[in-house]
N, C-alpha and C positions, 0 to 999 in steps of 0.2 A: 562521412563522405560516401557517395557513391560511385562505380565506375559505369559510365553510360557511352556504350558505344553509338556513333551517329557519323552518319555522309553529307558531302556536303557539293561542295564544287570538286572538278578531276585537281588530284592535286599531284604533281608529279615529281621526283624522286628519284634518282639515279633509274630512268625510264619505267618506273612501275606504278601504276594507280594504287592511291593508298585511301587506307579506313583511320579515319581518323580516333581515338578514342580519348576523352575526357574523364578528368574527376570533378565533379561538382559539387560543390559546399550546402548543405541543406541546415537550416537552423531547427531548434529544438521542437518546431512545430510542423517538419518536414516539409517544409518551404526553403526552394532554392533561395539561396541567397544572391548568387551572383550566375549569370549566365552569358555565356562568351561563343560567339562566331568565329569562326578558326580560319583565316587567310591567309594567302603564303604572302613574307617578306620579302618584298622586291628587293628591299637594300638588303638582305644576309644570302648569303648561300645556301647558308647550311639551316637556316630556319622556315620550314617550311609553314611551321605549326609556331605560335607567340598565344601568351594569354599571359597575363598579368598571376601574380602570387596571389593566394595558395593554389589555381590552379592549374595543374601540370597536364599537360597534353605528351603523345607520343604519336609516333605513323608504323601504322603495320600493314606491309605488305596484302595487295588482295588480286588472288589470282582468278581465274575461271573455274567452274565445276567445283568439285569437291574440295579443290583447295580454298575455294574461297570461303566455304561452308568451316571449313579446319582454322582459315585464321581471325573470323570471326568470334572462333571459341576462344581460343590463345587469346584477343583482345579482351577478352570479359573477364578469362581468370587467371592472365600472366600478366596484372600490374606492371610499371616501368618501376625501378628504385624509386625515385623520387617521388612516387604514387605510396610505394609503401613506408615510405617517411614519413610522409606527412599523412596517412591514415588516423582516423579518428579510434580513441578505445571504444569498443562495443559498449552502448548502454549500461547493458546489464551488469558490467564492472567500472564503470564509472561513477561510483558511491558519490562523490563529491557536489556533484550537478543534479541528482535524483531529483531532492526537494526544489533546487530550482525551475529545475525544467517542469515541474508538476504543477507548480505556480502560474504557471501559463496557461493550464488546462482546465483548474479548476481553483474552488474557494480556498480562503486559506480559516477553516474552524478548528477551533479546538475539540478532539474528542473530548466524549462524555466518560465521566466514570466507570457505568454501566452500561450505557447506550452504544452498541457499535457505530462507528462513521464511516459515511460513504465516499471519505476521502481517500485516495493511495498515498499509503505514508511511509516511512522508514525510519524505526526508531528500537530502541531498548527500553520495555518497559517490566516494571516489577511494584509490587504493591505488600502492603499489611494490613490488613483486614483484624479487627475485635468482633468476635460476635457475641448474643446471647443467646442463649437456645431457650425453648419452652420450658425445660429442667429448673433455669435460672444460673443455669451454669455460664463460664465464659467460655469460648475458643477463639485460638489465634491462629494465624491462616499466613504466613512468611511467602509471600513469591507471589500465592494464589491464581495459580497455572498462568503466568505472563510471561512473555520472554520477545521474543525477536520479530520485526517486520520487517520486510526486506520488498523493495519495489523489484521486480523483473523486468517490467517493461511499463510503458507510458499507461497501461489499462491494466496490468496483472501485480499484484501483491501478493507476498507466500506471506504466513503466520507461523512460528512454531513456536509451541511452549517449555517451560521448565515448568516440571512438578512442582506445587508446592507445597511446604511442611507444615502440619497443623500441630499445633499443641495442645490440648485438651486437660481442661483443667479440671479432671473427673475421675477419680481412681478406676471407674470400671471402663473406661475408653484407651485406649493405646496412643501416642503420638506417633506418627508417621507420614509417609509422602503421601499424596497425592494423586490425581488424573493428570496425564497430558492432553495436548491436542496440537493437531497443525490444520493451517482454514488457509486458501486460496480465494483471494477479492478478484472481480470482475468490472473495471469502469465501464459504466451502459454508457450514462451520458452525462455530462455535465460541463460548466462553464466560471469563467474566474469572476470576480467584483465586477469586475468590465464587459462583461458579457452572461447576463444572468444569475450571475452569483448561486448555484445551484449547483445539487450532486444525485446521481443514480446510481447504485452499486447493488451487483449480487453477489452472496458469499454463501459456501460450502464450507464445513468445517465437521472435522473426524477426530470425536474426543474417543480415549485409549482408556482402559481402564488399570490403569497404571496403579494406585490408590491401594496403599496396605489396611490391615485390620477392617475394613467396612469404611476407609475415609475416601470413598470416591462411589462411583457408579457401579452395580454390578455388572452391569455390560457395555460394548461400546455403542456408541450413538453415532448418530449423522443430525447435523442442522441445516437447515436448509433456512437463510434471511434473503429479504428485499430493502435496503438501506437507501433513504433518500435525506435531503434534506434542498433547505430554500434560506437565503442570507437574506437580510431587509436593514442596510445600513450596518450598526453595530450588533444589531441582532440576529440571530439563526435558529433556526428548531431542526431536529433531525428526529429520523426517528428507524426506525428496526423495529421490522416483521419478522417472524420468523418460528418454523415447527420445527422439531426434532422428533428423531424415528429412531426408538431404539431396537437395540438386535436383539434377537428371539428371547433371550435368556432374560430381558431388563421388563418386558410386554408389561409381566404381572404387577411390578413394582412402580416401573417409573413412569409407565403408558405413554402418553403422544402429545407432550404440554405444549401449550401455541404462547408465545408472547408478543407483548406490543408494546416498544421499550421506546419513548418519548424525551428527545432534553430542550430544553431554553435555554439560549446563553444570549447573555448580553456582554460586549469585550467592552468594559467601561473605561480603561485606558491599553496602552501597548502591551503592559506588563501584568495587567487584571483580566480575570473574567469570573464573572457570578453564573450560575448554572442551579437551573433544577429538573430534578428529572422523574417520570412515573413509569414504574415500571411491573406491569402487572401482567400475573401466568395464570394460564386456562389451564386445567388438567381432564385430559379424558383419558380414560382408561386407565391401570395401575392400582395401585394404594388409594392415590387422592382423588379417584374420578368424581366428576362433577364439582370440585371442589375450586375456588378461586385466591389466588394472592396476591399482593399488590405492595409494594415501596415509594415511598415520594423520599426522594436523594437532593438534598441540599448541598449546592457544596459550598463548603464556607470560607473555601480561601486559594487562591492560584498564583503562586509566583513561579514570574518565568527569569530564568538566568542567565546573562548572555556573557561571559569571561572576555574581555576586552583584548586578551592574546588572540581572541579568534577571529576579528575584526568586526566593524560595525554590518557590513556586506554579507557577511556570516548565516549559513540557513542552522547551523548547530546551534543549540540550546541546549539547559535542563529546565522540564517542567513539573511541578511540585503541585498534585491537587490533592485537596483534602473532603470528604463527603459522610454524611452519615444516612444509611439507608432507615427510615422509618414503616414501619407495618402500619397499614392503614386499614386493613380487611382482618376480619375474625379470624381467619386459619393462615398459620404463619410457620414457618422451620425456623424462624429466626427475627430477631428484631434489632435494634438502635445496632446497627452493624457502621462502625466508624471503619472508612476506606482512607488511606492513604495512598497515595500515587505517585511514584515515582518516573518519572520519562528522559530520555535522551536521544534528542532529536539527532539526527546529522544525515 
């Protein structure tokens, strides 16, 4: 709700011109919903001011000069009770409505494994990851820096992650955590099934080099993506641009790699969706300059879960993807990397 002071006709009051102020009801697309003309009650006395529920009117005094400049403030930021009763919670703590009210703005896809999306989302997710490294050795990768999305507001998403634990199946490697990172989304532009079915998103994102024995970055970085995608029925592509600039110390090692991360999905019923995805790094500068890598990520399987305590109405889920990344280019750090995905929507 908002408090919207407005005048209207003299309206009079135990002999005093008064300002009328309203609360107006706006729906999740900041569209009024209802809007009321303020009249006085010829049959009450005592009502000068009448609107129908939820909205509450009051009358404040408005005198000449500076007092009238004084109770024009007093109306904007001294609520009546019954204004502060029926106030709405602030978005940004109202968890419940997020994904709904988001549904109204833009598509509803599923993110990609690997591919970032340019949707604002709110979920818990965490993953397990198998890799093989060029050794032939395996590693296991617990968490694999995932953790928390949280909506702030109708355009803004914070990120922040939990390290995750590798386990390293090689007596001369150490087991231990991990990088973190926290990434801030930006909605450019975008529209639901009903209106374009499409998504624009820029994101920022500051991995930490959190990561003991050599299991992370040497230094911290910044990413810098351009995330878009386009719906076509049950189908969608998305896709994520984006470079990263590491800090002084990483130049030599991990230089300036640009990716361009691709998925398809097609939702073949409510509960499925098939997905593939390409996902290939430039590298300039560092170790690997000039050097190129590339993944084609199938995923092979997506159930989503929806507990029947929660109702059918319900935007909470659990969603379960399964993927395994394949090398398709000569120079690789890693191959048949089986991703598991864990998510919890709400």
């Amino acid at each position: 709700m908002a408090i919207i002071p407005f005048t209207g006709r003299k309206l009079v009051k135990k002999g005093f011109n008064c300002l009328a102020v309203g609360v107006l009801k706006f729906d999740d697309r900041g569209v009024a919903t209802r809007s009321y003309c303020n009249r006085p009650d010829k049959g009450r006395k005592d009502s000068a001011m009448l609107t129908q529920d939820p909205i509450k009117l009051s009358l404040v005094p408005v005198f000449p000069g500076r007092l009238a400049r004084l109770s024009l403030v007093l109306a904007l930021v001294v609520p009546c009770g019954a204004t502060v009763a029926s106030a709405q919670v602030p978005f940004i703590l109202d968890f419940p409505r997020h994904s709904a009210a988001m549904r109204e703005v833009q598509p509803y896809w599923m993110p990609g494994v690997v591919t970032a999306t340019a949707r604002i989302t709110e979920a818990f997710r965490s993953e397990a990851v198998r890799s093989i490294l060029p050794t032939g050795k395996t590693q296991m990768n617990a968490g694999n820096a995932k953790g928390f999305r949280l909506t702030l507001s109708r355009r803004i998403e914070l990120d922040a992650s939990l390290p995750g634990y590798i386990f390293n199946n090689d007596p001369k490697l150490n087991d231990a955590f991990s990088d973190a990172y926290v990434a801030t989304k930006y909605r450019l532009f975008s529209g639901n099934e009903r209106h374009g079915n499409y998504a624009l998103t820029a994101m920022v994102r500051q991995n930490f080099p959190t990561g003991q024995y050599k299991n992370g970055a040497v230094s911290e970085t910044q990413t810098y993506q351009l995330l878009g995608g386009k719906g076509l029925g049950n189908w969608s592509i998305q896709t994520a641009a984006g470079y990263t600039q590491p800090g002084a110390k990483g130049l030599a090692t991990i230089g300036r790699p640009v990716t361009f991360n691709n998925n398809l999905a097609w939702h073949v019923r409510r509960s499925l969706w098939i997905e593939v995805e390409d996902n290939p790094t430039w590298f300039h500068g560092g170790k690997n300059d000039g050097k190129m890598m590339n993944f084609v990520t199938p995923v092979v399987g997506l159930a989503r879960i929806h507990p029947k305590s929660w109702g059918e109405q319900s935007v909470k889920c659990f969603t379960i993807v399964a993927g395994m990344q394949v090398a398709t280019s000569t120079f690789r750090t890693s191959n048949h990397n089986l991703i598991v995905d864990f998510r919890t929507h709400f």
